[in-house]
C-alpha positions in Angstrom: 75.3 114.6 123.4 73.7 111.6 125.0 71.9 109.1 122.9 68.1 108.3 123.7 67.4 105.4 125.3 67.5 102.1 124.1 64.5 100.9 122.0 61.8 98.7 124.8 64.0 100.1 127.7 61.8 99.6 130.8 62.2 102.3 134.2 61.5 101.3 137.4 60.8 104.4 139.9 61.6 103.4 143.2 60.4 104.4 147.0 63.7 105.4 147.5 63.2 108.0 145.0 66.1 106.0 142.8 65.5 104.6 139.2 65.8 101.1 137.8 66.7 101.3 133.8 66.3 97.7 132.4 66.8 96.6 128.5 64.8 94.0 126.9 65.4 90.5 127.9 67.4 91.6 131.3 64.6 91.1 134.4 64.1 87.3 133.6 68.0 87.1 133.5 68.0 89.5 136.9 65.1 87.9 139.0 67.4 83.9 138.4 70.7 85.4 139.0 72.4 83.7 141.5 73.2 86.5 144.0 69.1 86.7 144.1 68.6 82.8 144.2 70.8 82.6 147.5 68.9 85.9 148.9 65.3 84.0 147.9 67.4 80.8 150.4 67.9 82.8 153.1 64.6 85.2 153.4 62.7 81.2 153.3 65.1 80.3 156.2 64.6 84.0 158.4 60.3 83.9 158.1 60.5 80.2 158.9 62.3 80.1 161.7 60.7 83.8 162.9 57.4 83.3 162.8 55.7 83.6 165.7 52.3 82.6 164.8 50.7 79.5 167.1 49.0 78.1 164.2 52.0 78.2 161.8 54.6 76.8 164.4 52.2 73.9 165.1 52.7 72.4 162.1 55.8 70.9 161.0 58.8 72.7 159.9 59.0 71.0 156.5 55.3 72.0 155.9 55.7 75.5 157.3 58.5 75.9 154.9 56.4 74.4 152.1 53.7 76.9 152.5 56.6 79.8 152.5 57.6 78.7 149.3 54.0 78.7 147.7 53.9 82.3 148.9 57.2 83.3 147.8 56.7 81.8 144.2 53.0 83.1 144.7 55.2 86.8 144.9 57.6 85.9 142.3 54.9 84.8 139.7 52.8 87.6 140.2 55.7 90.2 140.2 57.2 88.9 136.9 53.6 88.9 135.3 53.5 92.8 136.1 57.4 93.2 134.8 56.4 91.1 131.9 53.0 93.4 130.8 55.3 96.5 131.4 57.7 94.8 129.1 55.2 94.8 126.2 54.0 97.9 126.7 57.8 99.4 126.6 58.3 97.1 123.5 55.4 98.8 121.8 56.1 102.1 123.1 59.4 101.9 122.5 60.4 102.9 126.4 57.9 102.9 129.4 58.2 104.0 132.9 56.2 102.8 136.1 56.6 103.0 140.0 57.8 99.9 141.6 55.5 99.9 144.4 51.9 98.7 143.1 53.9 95.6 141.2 55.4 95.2 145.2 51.6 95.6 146.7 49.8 93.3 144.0 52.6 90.7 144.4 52.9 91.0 148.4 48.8 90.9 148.1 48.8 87.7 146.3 51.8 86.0 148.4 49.2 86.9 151.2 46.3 85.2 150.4 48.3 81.9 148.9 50.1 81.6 152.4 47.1 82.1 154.5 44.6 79.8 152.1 47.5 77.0 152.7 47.8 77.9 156.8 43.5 77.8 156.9 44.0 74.5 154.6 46.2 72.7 156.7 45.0 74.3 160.5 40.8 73.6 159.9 40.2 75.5 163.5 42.5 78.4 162.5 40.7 81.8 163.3 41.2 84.9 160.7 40.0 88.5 161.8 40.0 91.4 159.2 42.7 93.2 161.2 44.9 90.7 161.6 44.9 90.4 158.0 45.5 93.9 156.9 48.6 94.3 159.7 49.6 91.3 158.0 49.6 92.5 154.6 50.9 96.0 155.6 53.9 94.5 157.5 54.9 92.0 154.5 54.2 95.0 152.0 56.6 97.4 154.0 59.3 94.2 154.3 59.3 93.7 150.4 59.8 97.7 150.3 63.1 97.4 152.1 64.4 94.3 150.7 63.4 96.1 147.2 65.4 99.2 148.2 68.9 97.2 149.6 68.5 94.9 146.5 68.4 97.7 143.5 70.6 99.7 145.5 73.6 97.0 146.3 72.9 93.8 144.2 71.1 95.0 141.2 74.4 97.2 139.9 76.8 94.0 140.6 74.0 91.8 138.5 74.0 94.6 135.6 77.9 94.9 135.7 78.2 91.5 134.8 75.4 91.3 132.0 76.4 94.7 130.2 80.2 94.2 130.5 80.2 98.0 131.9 81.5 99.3 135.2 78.2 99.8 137.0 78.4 100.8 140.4 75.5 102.4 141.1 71.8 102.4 140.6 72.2 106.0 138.6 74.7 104.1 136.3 71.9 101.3 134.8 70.6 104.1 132.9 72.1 103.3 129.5 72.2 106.9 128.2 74.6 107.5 130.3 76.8 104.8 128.4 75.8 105.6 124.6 77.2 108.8 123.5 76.7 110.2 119.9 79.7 111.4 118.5 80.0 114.4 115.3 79.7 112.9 112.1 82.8 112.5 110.2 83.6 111.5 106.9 84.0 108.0 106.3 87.7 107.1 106.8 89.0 104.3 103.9 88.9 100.5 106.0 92.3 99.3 106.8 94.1 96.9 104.1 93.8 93.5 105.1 96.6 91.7 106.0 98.2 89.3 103.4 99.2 85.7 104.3 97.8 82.1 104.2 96.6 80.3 106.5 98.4 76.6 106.2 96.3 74.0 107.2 96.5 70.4 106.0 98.2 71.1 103.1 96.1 73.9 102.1 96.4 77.8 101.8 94.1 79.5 102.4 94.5 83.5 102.0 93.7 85.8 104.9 91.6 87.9 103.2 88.5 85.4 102.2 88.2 84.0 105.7 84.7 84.3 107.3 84.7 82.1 109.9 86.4 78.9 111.9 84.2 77.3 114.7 85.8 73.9 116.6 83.5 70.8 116.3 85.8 68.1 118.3 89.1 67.2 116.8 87.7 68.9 113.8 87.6 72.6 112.8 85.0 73.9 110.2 86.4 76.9 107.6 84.2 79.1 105.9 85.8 81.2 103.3 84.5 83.8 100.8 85.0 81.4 97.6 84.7 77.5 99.7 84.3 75.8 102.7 86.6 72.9 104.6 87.0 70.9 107.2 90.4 70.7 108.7 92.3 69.0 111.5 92.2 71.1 114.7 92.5 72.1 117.4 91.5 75.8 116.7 93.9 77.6 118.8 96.5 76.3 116.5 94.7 77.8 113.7 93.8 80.9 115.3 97.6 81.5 116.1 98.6 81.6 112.7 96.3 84.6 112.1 97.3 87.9 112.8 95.1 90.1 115.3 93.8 92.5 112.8 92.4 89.9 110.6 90.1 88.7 113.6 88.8 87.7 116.9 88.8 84.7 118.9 85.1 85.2 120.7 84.0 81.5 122.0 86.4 79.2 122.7 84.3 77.4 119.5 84.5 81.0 117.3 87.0 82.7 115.4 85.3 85.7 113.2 86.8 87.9 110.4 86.0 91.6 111.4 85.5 91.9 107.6 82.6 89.4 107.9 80.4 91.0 110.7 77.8 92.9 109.1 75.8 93.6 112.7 75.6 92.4 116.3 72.9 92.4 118.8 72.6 91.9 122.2 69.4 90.4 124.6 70.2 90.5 128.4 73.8 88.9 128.6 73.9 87.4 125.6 75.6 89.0 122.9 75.3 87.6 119.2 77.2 88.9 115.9 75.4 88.5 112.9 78.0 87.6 109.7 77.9 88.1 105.8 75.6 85.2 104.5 73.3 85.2 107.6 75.1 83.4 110.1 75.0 84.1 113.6 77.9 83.7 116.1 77.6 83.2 119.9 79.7 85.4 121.8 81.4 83.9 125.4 80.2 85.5 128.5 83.7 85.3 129.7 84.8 87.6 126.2 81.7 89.6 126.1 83.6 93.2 127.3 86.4 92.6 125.1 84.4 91.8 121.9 82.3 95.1 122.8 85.4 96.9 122.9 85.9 95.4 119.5 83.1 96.3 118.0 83.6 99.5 119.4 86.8 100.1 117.5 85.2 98.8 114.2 82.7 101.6 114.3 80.0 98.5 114.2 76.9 99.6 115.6 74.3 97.4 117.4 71.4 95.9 115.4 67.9 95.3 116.2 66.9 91.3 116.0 66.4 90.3 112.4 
């Protein structure tokens, strides 16, 4: 039985007849990734050096280039202002669906009439016609169509891969139903003894079982413990190899967490943060965000709404 969707989950129905599913706090993440700043480069390069209006290519190619920028960020702010309302509505609605086209027509519309204000600004004696103007508007409309199709359909899966830690390959895979099963209830099973030991550090034993937390700070390492706190010589990978897997997880390079401490986790566009006994909250590393899911996974933890 699939789970329902995750709570302020946000669909985007496309042309193509495909659907964008995006969780809270992923679009701002999606719309700076890198694969999408280096496409932004290249599409200012391609309508620079193709444009074959006499006014435009009078002018200078550092101010024709200026002017596409104004119009791209004119897109850009105007397309993240309709994500952003559709946002709050899904967050109050707890989910909320919408075509992309109309965000892709009000954003191409405004990119429009920036680009030509700044053309008639800097070209006084430059003529505008009412036709000229629509075909303009209906060819950049139609453009942002296509590059919205090849972008969900061949970047936006790589981009969600990498912020969910899942295997997405496709635009049907964002969908995170498909990733959130609900299994039969069971009887609680008795937690796993934990493992007895010390951990030796500067003279100092301190038993397995009441560690909470180590986090690096320099040459330094800080210890949090059920019954006191210390600060002991690092580094921490020396520390953490005296500790046995069970008992923990290394998930910073600055973080070593008890499993016994976490008491919840949540989790805003690729940033995943666990939530310990006590209040305190734990970054965890991009670079070890699937194997602490898989973690959590195996401690039956589930994921927590923001405190």
């Amino acid at each position: 039985m699939t789970a329902p969707p995750a709570n302020g989950a946000l669909t985007l129905h496309l042309l193509s007849l495909g659907r964008l599913h995006i969780l809270p706090g992923e679009m701002q993440v999606i719309v700076l990734h890198r694969h999408l700043l280096s496409l932004y480069l290249v599409i200012l390069f391609v309508l620079v050096g193709l444009d074959t209006n006499d006014a435009a290519r009078s002018l200078p190619v550092e101010l024709r280039g200026a002017i596409y920028v104004c119009s791209m960020t004119a897109f850009m702010l105007a397309a993240m202002s309709g994500f952003a309302a559709c946002a709050r509505i899904a967050k109050r609605r707890g989910s909320f669906s919408i075509h992309l086209s109309p965000i892709l027509f009000a954003s191409t519309l405004c990119s429009v009439i920036v680009g030509e204000s700044l053309l008639r600004m800097f070209v006084p004696d430059f003529s505008e016609n009412l036709t000229r103007l629509t075909l303009l508007l209906v060819f950049h409309y139609l453009v942002a169509e296509l590059a919205a199709t090849i972008v969900n359909h061949r970047l936006i899966p790589l981009i969600l891969a990498e912020l969910r830690g899942l295997p997405i390959r496709t635009l049907a895979e964002s969908d995170p139903a498909l990733w959130m099963t609900e299994t039969p209830r069971t009887p609680a099973r008795p937690a796993p003894p934990l493992p007895d030991g010390f951990l030796e550090a500067d003279g100092v034993s301190f038993p397995f079982q009441a560690l909470i937390h180590l986090q690096a700070d320099g040459n330094y390492v800080h210890l949090r413990a059920n019954d006191r706190t210390a600060l002991l010589p690092g580094p921490l990978s020396d520390l953490v190899g005296q500790l046995p897997d069970p008992l923990g997880m290394q998930v910073h390079r600055s973080h070593w967490v008890a499993a016994s401490a976490l008491v919840g986790w949540q989790a805003k566009g690729r940033d995943i943060t666990l939530r310990l006994k006590g209040g305190q909250t734990v970054p965890v590393a991009v670079t070890r965000r699937h194997a602490v899911r898989n973690w959590l996974t195996g401690l039956g933890l589930p994921r927590s709404d923001a405190p």
